[in-house]
MIDOSE-1310 file (N, C-alpha, C; in nm, 2 decimals, decimal comma, always signed):
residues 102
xxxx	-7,99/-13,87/-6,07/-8,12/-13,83/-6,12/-8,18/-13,74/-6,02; -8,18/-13,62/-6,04/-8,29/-13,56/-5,95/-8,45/-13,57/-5,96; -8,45/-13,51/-5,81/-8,65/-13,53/-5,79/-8,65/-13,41/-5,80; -8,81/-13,35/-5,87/-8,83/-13,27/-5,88/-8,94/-13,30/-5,74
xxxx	-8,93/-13,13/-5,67/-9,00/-13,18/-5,56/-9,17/-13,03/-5,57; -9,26/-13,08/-5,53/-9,38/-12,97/-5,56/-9,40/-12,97/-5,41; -9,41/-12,82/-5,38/-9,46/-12,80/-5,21/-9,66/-12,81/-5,25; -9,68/-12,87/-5,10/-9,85/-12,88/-5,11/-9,97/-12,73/-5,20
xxxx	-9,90/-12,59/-5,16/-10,01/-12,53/-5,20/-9,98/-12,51/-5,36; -9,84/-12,54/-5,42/-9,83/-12,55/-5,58/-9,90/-12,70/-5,62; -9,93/-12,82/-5,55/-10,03/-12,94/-5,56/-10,18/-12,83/-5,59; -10,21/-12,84/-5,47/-10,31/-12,78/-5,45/-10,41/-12,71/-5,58
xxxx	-10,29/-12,60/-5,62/-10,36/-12,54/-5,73/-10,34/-12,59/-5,84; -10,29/-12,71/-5,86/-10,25/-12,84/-6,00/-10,40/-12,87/-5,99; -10,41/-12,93/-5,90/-10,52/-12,99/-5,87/-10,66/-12,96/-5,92; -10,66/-12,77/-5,92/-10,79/-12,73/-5,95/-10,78/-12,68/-6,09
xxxx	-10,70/-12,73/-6,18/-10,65/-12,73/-6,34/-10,78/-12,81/-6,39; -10,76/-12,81/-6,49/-10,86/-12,89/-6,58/-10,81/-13,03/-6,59; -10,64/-13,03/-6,66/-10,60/-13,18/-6,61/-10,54/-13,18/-6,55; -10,57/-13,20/-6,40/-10,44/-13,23/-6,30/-10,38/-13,35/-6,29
xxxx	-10,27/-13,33/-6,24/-10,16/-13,45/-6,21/-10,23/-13,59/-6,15; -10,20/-13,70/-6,17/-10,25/-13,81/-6,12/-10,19/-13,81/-5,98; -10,24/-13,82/-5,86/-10,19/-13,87/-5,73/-10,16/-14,00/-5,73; -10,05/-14,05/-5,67/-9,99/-14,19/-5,63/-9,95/-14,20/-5,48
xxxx	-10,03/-14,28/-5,41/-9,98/-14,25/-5,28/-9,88/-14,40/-5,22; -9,77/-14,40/-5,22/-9,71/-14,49/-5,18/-9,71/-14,58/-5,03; -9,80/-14,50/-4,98/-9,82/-14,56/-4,78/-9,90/-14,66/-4,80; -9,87/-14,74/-4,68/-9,95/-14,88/-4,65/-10,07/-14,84/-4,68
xxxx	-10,13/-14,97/-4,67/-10,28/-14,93/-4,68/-10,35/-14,89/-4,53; -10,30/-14,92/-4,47/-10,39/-14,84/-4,27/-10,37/-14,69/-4,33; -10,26/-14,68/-4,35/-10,24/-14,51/-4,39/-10,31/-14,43/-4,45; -10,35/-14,47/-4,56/-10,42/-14,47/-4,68/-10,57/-14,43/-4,61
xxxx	-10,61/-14,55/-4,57/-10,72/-14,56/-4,50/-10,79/-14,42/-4,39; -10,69/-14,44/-4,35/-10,64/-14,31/-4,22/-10,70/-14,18/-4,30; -10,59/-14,12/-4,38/-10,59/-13,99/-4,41/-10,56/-14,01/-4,59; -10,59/-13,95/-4,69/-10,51/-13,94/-4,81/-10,63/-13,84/-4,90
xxxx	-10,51/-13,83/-4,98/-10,57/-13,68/-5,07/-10,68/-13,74/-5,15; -10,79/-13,65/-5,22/-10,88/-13,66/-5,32/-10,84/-13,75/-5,45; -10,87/-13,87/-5,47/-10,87/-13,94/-5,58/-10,74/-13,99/-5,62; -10,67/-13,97/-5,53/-10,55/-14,05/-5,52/-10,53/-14,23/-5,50
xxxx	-10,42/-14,25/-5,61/-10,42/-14,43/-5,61/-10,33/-14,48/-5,50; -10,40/-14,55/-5,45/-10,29/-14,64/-5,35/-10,23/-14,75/-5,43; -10,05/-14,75/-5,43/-9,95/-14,82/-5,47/-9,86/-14,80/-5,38; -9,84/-14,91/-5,29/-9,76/-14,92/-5,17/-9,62/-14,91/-5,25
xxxx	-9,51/-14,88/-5,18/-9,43/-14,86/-5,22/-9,33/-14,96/-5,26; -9,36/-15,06/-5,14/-9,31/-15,24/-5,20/-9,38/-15,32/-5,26; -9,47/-15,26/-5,35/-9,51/-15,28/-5,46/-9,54/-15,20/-5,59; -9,45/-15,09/-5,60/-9,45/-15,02/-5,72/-9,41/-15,08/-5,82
xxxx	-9,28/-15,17/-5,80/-9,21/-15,25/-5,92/-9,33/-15,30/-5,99; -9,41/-15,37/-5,96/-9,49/-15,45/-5,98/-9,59/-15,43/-6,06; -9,62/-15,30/-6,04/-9,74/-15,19/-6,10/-9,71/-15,12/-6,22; -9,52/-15,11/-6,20/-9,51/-14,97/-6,34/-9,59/-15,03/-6,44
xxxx	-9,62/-15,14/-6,49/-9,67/-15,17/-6,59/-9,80/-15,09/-6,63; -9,86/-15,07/-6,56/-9,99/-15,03/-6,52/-10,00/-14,90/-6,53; -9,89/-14,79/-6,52/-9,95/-14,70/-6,52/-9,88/-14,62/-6,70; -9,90/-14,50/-6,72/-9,88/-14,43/-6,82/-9,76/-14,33/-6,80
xxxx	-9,64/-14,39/-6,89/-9,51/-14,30/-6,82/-9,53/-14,22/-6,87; -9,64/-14,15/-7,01/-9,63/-14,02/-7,04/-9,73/-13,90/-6,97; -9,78/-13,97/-6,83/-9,89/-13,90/-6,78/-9,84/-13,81/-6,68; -9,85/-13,74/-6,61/-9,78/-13,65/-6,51/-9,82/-13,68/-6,37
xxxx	-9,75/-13,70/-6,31/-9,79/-13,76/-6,11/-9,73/-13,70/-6,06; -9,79/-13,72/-5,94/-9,73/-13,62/-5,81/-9,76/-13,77/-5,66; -9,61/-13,81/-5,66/-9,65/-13,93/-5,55/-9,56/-13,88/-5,40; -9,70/-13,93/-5,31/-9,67/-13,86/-5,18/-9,67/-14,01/-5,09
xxxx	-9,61/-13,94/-4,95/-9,63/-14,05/-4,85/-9,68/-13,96/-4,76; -9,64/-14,04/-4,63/-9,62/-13,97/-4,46/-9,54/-13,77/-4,49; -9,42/-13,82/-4,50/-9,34/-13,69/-4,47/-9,22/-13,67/-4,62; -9,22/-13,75/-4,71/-9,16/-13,71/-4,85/-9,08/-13,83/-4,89
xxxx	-9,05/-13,93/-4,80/-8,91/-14,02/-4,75/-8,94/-14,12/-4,92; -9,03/-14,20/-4,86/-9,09/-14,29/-4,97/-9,14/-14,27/-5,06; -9,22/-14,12/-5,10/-9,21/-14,10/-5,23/-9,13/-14,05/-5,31; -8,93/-14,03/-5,25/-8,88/-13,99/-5,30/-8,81/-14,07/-5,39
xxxx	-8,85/-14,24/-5,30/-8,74/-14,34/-5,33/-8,89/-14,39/-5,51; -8,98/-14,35/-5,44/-9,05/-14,40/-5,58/-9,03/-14,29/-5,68; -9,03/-14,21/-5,69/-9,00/-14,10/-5,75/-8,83/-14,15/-5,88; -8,82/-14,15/-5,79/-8,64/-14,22/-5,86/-8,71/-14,37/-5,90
xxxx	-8,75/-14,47/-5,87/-8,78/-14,59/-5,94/-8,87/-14,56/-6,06; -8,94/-14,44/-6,06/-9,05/-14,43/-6,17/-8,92/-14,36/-6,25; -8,86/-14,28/-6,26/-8,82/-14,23/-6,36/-8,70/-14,33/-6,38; -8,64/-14,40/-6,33/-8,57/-14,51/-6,40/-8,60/-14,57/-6,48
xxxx	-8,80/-14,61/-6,52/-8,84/-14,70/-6,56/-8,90/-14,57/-6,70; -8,90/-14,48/-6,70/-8,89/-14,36/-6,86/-8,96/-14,29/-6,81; -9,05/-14,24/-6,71/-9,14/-14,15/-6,63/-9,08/-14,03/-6,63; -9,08/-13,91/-6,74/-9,06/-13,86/-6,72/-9,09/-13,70/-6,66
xxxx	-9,25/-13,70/-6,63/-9,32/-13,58/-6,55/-9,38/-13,67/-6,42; -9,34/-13,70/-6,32/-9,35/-13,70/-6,20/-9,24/-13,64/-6,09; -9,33/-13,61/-5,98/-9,25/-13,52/-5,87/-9,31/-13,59/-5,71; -9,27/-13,57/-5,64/-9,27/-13,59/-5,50/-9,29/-13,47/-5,44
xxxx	-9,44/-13,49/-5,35/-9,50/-13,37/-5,24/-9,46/-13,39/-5,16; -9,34/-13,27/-5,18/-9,28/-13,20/-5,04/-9,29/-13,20/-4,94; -9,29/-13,30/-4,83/-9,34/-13,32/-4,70/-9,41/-13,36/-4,68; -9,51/-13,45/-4,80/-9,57/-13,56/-4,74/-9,71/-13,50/-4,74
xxxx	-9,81/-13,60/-4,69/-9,91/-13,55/-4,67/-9,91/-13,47/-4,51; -9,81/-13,51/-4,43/-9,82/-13,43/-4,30/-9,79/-13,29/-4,36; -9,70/-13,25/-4,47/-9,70/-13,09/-4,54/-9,84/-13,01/-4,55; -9,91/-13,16/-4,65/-10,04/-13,10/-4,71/-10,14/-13,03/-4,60
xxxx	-10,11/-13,09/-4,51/-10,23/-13,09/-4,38/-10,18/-12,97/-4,25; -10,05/-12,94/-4,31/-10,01/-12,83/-4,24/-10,04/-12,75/-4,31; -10,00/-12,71/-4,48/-9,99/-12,60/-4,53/-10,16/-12,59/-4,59; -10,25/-12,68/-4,64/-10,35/-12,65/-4,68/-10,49/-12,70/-4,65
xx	-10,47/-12,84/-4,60/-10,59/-12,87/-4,51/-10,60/-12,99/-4,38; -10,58/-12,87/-4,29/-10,63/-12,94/-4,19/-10,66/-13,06/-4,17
């Protein structure tokens, strides 16, 4: 099953769409806490199983971590479960904060 993967500045301009992608952010919660994008849901990633229920497999996401690792592995669990428009941000939020904000 491939990931489709979105680099930060194609996020970015999702983002300033009318309906953008739902953010999923898979990092612990300190992380979360730390640094994370605008209106993004915290779903740790050892607890995604737990949550598919919860969310809308026909809705479009874009789930990020640290550097791509973990949202790649959720990325593949969501779409095993019928998810079929979600992607993984390309390097993470360390991408985002290189390529678009600081």
């Amino acid at each position: 099953m491939a990931i489709h993967d979105m680099d930060a500045p194609a996020l970015a301009a999702r983002l300033k769409e009318d309906n953008p992608p739902t953010l999923i952010d898979v990092r612990e919660r300190w992380e979360y806490d730390r640094a994370r994008l605008p209106n993004a849901k915290l779903v740790p990633l050892a607890q995604l199983e737990e949550h598919v229920s919860e969310l809308d497999a026909d809705a479009e996401y874009v789930v990020y971590c640290h550097h791509g690792g973990r949202s790649a592995m959720a990325v593949q669990l969501l779409k095993s479960h019928g998810f079929a428009n979600v992607a993984n941000l390309e390097g993470g939020i360390d991408g985002w904060s290189v390529e678009v904000d600081a």
